[in-house]
C-alpha positions as CSV (number, residue, x, y, z in Angstrom):
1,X,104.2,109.5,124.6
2,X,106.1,112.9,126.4
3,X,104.3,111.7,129.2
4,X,105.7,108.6,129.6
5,X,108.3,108.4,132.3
6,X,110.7,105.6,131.7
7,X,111.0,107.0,128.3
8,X,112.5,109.8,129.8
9,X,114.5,107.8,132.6
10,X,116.0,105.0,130.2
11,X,119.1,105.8,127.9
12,X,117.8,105.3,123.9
13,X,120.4,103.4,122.5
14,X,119.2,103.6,118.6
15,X,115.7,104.4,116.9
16,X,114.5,103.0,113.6
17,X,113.3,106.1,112.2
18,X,110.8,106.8,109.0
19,X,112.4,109.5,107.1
20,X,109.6,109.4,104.7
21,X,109.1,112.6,104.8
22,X,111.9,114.0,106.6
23,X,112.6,117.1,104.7
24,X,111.6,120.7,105.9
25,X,109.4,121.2,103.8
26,X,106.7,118.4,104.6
27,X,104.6,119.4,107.8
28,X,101.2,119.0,107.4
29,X,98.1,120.0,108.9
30,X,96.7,118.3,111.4
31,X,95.1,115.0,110.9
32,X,91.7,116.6,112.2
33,X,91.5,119.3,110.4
34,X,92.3,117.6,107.2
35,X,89.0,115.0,108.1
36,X,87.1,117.8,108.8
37,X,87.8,119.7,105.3
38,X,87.1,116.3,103.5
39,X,83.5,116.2,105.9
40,X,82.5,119.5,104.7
41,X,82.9,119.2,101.1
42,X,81.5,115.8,101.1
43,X,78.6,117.1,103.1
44,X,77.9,119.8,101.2
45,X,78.1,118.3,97.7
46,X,76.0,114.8,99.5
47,X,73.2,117.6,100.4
48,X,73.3,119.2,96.7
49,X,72.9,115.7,95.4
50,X,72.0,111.9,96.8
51,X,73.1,110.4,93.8
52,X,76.3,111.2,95.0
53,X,79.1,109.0,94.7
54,X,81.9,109.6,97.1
55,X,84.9,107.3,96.9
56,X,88.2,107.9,99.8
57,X,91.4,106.2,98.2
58,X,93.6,104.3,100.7
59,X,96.2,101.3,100.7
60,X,95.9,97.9,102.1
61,X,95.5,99.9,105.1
62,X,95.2,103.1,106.4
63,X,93.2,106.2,106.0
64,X,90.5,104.6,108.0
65,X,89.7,107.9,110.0
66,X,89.0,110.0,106.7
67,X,86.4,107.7,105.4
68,X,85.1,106.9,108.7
69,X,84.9,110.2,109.4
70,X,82.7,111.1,106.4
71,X,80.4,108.0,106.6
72,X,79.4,109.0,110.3
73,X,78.8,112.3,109.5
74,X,76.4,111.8,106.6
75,X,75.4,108.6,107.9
76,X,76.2,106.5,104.8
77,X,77.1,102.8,104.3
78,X,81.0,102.0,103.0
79,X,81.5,99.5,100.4
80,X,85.4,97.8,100.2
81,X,86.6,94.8,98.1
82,X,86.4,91.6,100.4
83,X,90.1,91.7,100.8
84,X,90.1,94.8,102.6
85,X,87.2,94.3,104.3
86,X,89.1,91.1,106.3
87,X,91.9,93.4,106.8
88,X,89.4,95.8,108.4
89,X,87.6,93.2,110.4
90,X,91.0,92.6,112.1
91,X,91.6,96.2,112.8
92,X,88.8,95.6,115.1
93,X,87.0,99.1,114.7
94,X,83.5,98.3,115.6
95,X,82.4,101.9,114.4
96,X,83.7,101.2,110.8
97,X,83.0,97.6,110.4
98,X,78.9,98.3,111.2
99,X,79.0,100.3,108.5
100,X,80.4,98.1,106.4
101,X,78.3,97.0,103.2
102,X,78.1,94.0,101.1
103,X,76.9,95.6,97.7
104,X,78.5,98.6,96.4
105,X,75.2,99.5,95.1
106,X,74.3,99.8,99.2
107,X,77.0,102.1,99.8
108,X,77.4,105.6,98.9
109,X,80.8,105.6,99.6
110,X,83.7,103.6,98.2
111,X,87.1,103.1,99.3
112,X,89.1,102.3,96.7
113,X,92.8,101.9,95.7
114,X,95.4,104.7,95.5
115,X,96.2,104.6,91.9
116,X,93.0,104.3,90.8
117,X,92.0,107.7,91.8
118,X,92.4,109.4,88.5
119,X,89.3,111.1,86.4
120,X,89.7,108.6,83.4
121,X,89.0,105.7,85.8
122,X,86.6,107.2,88.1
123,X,84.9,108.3,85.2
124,X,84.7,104.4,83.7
125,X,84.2,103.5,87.1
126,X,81.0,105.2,87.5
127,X,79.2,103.8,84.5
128,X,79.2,100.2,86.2
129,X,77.1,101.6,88.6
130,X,74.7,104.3,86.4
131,X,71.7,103.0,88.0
132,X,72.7,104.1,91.5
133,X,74.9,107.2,91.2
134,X,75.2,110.2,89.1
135,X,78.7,111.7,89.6
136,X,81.5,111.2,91.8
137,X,83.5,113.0,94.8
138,X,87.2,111.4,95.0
139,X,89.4,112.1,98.0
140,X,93.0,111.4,97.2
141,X,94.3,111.4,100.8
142,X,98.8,111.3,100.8
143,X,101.7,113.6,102.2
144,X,102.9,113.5,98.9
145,X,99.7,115.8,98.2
146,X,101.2,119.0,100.5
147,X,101.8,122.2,98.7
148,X,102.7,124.1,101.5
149,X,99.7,126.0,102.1
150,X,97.1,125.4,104.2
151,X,94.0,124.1,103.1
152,X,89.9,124.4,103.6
153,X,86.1,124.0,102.8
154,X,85.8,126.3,100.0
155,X,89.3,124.9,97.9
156,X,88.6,124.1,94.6
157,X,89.0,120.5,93.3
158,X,92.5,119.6,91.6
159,X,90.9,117.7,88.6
160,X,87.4,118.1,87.6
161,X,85.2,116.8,84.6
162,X,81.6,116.3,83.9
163,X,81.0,113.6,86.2
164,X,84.6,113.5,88.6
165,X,85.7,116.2,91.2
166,X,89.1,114.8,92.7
167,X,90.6,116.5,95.5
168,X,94.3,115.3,97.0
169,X,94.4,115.7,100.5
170,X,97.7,116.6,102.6
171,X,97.1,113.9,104.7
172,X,99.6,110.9,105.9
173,X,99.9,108.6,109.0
174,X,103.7,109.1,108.5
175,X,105.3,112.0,110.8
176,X,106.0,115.0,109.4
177,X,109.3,116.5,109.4
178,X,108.4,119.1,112.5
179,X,107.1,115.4,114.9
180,X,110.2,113.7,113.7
181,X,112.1,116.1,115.1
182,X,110.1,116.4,118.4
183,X,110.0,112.9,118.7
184,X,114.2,112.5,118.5
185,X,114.6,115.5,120.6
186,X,112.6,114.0,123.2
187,X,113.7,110.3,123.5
188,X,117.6,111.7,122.5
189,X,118.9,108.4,120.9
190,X,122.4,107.6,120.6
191,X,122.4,106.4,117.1
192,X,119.6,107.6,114.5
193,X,118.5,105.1,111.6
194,X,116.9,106.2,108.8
195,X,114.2,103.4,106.9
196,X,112.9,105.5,103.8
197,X,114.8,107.0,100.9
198,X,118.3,106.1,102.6
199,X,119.9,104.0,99.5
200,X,122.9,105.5,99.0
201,X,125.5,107.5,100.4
202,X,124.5,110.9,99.2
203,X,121.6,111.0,101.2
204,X,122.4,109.1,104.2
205,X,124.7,111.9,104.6
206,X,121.8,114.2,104.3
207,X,119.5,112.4,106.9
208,X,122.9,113.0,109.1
209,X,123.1,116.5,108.7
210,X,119.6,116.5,109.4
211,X,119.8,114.9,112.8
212,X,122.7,116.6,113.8
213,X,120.9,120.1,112.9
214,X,118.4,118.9,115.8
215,X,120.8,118.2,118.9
216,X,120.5,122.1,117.9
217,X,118.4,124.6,120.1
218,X,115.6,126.3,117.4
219,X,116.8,129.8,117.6
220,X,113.9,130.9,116.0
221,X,111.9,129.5,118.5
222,X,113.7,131.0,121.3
223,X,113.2,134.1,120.0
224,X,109.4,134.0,119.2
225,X,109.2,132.7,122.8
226,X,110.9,136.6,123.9
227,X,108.6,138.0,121.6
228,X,105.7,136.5,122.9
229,X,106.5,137.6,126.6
230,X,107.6,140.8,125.3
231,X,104.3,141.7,123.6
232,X,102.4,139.9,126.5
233,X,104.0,142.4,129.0
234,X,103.5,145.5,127.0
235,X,99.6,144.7,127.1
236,X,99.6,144.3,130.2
């Protein structure tokens, strides 16, 4: 997008922005290496086990690259409800929709919803389908999942019974607070709009502050820049 020149040429009158997570607090990893974490475990537990159920949790749509991701890897078929699956078949992602199967009992992984993804259901869950899979691996992909910390292969599961390892996944395809900021700094808009969590007047007068804080240089930034030369000239 910084790359695109009449971005940079034309005036921004107002922006429309998700303030989903605009707070602080909320930058995630990187998309990437949040699908590669969810690879590994599922690849590692898959190999200890091919009776392996592994179920992603997602909306109507959305987190497509994290189940994707893990079905290439492993090479498995993915088994959605048939409303999801027309809503996938107009996303027009070849590489998913091949994989696609039919009959959950084809698939060894599941995408299933959100609020589903709780041990007491996956655990019911699994019984319908006894004959096929012995245990299940749940990803729980959401920003709402970030703790601060970062995250990786050997992290232990958040819930965890005889049958269910869940794991929640700081993972969103909403901008986190840090490429919020980027993003207004870059395209400067004369009037910022905030879409999420904007209801009343206490915190539309916080999303304000907010923006205004940005028209403001990061002094810590500056100074890890001097830093950085500084240490990079005393090497040398």
């Amino acid at each position: 997008m910084e790359r695109i020149s009449i971005l940079k040429e034309e005036p921004i009158e107002a922006v429309y922005l998700d303030t989903t997570f605009c707070d602080d607090f909320y930058n995630f990893p990187l998309q990437k290496k949040v699908i590669d974490v969810a690879v590994a475990i599922a690849e590692k537990k898959y190999n200890m086990n091919k009776k392996l159920l592994i179920v992603v949790g997602s909306y109507m749509i959305g987190k497509e690259k994290i189940y994707d991701g893990i079905a290439s890897k492993l090479g498995l078929k993915i088994w959605v409800d048939p409303a999801k699956r027309k809503v996938l078949e107009c996303l027009q992602m070849e590489s998913l929709t091949k994989k696609l199967a039919k009959n959950p009992r084809d698939a060894s992984l599941h995408v299933l919803p959100m609020k589903h993804l709780n041990a007491g259901w996956l655990s019911n869950y699994l019984t319908e389908f006894g004959d096929c899979f012995s245990s299940v691996l749940a990803f729980k992909p959401t920003g709402w999942a970030y703790q601060g910390f970062d995250i990786h292969p050997q992290m232990a599961p958040d819930v965890r019974n005889k049958v269910v390892s869940l794991y929640a996944l700081p993972y969103s395809e909403h901008s986190s607070y840090e490429e919020l900021k980027r993003f207004v700094r870059f395209i400067k808009p004369k009037e910022i709009i905030p879409t999420v969590n904007a209801d009343t007047v206490a915190r539309q007068k916080k999303f304000a502050k907010i923006f205004s804080s940005w028209k403001v240089p990061d002094v810590v930034g500056r100074e890890n820049v001097r830093q950085s030369h500084l240490s990079h000239f005393l090497r040398d």
